[in-house]
N, C-alpha and C positions, 0 to 999 in steps of 0.2 A: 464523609467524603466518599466517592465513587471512585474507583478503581479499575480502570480499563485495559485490557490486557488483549494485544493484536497479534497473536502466533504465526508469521512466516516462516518460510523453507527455512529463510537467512538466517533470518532474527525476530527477535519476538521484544514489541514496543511496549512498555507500561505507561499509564499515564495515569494523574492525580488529580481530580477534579473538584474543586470547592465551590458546588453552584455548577455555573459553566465558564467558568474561571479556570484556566490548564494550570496547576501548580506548580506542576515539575511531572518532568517526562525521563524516560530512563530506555536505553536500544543494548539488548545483552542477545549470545548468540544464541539461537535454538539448536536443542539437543535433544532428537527425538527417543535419546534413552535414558533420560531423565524420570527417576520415580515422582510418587506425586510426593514422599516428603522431601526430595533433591529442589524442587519447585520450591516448594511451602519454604524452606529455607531460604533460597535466592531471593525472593520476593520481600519475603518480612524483612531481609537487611536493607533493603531498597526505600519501601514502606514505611519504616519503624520513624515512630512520632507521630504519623495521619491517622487520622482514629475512621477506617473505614468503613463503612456503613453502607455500602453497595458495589454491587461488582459485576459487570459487564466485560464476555469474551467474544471473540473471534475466532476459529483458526482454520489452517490451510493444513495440517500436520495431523491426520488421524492420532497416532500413536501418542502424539502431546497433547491432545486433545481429553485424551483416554486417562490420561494421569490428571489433568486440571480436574476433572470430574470428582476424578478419588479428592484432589488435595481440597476442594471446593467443601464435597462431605465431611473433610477429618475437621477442616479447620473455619472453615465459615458455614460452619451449618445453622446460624443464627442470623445469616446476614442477605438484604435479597439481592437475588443472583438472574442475568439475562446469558444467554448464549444464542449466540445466532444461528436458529438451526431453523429446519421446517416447523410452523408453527408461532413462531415469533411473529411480534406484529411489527413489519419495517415499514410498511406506506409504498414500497416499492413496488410496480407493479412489474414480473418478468416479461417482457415484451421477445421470448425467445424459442427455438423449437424445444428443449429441453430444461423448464427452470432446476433442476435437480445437478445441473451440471454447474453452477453459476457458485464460486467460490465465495464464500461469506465475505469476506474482505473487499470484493468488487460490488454487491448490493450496498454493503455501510459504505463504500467511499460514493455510491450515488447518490444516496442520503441525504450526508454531509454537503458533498458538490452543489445539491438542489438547492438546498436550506441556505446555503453560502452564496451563490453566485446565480439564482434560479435556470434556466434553461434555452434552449439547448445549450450542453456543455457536453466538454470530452473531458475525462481523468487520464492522464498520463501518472503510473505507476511504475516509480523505475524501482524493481525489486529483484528477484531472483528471477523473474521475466517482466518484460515488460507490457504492461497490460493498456491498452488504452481501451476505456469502459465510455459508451455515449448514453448521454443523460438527455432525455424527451424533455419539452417548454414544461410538459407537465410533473418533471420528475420520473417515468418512466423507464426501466434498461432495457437499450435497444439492444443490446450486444457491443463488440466491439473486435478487437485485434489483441492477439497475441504474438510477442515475438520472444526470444534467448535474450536472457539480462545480460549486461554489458560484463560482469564480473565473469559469470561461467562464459561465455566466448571468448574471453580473454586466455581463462583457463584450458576451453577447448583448443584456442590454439596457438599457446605454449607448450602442450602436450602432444598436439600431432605434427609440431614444425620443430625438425631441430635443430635449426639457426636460429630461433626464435625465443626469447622468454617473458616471463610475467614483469609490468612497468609498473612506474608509479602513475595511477590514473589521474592526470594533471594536464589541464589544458596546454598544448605546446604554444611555442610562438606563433610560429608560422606553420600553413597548413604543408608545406613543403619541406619533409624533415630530412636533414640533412645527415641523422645517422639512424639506427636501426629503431632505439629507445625515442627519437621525436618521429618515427613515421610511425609505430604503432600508437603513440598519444594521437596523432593525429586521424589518423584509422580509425581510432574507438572511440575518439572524443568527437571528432566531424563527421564521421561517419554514421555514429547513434543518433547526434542531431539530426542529422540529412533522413536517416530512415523515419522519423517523430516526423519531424516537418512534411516529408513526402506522406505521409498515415493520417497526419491531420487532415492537410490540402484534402486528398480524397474523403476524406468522411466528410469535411466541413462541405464537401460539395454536395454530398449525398442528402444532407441536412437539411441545406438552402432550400434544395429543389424539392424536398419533402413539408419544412415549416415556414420558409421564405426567410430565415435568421441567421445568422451566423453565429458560430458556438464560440462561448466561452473558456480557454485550455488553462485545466489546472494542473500542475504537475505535483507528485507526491512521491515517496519512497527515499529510502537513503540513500539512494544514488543517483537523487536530481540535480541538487548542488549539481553535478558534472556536466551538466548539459544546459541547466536552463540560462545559462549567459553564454550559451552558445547556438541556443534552438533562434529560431525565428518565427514561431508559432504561439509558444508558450505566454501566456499571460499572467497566471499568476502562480506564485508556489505557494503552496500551503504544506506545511510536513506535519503535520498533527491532524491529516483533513478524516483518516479512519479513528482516531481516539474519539475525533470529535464525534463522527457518527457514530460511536458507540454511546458516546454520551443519549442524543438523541435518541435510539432504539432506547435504550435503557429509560426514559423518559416516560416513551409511547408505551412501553409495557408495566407503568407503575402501576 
């Protein structure tokens, strides 16, 4: 079985793959002062009973990156190993001024996006920012948009407003909130929408006028649930859509 392991700021996704069959997926927080056998630990309780035989990472987190390496060596040194770094073969081609700036996690969710729903497409990424990545008819990354993930602005301001504090991020009733806790729901919950939906409209126009298509929006990260029955853009959710392309890389590099 393959082993996929996607390190964000946030959190860092595992997933189990039999074939290209998702087994079971597992979302634990990331802790960039985690040794490599604090890792090796966590995992194998996660793991224990899959008899893994391949393993494919990602990550956004130099410092965890740094320990997956060590724990990679101590403890799968018999087993074959992808990491998405320069040199990997992804099939992606960077269509950008800087491909070295492009965070591994947004070329595997092109990947995936292409392989799933061919192109043009846009990946909405609701993570620790929000990333919307544009995927060429032919698979290509154009680039795309970043913006502040809905969880730390929320943080940013409960921290700088002091009538203000952190909610439960739960879609309100109405968009007109009648005390302090349904106007900030409604703020971060319609509001996030409203920015995706305005991010989309404009790329998908930039698209049109470039491939004559209209793109396909997939949305991903743990924090789409909150948005995508409220976005009007959004087509489809996929939350496995970076394991998946990890599965893939890992394929193309056997």
């Amino acid at each position: 079985m393959l082993l996929t392991i996607d390190v964000g700021n946030t959190n860092t996704v595992l997933g189990v793959f039999n074939g290209t069959e998702l087994a079971r997926s597992w979302r634990v927080k990331t802790d960039p002062r985690s040794t490599a056998d604090e890792l090796w630990l966590q995992y194998r309780s996660l793991v224990e009973g899959y008899e893994i035989t391949g393993l494919s990472v990602c990550s956004t987190v130099p410092a965890t990156l740094r320990e997956l390496r060590s724990m990679i060596d101590d403890y799968f040194s018999d087993t074959r190993v992808t990491i998405v770094e320069p040199g990997i073969k992804t099939g992606v081609p960077l269509l950008v001024d800087n491909p070295k700036e492009i965070g591994a996690d947004r070329i595997v969710n092109t990947l995936a996006a292409h392989t799933l729903y061919g192109g043009p497409a846009i990946v909405v990424d609701f993570g620790t920012s929000t990333n919307l990545d544009v995927v060429s008819p032919k698979g290509e990354f154009l680039g795309g948009a970043l913006a502040p993930g809905i969880e730390i602005s929320v943080d940013a301001l409960a921290a700088r407003a002091a009538q203000l504090r952190k909610v439960e991020l739960v879609r309100p009733k109405n968009v007109i909130g009648k005390n302090t806790v349904e106007a900030l729901q409604s703020g971060t919950i319609f509001g996030f929408a409203g920015q995706v939906d305005g991010l989309v409209d404009r790329i998908s126009a930039e698209l049109l006028e470039s491939y004559s298509a209209a793109p396909t929006v997939i949305a991903t990260g743990g924090l789409a649930p909150l948005i995508i029955g409220v976005s009007e853009t959004i087509d489809h959710h996929e939350p496995d859509l970076t394991l998946i392309g990890l599965r893939l890389i890992h394929e193309r590099n056997a």
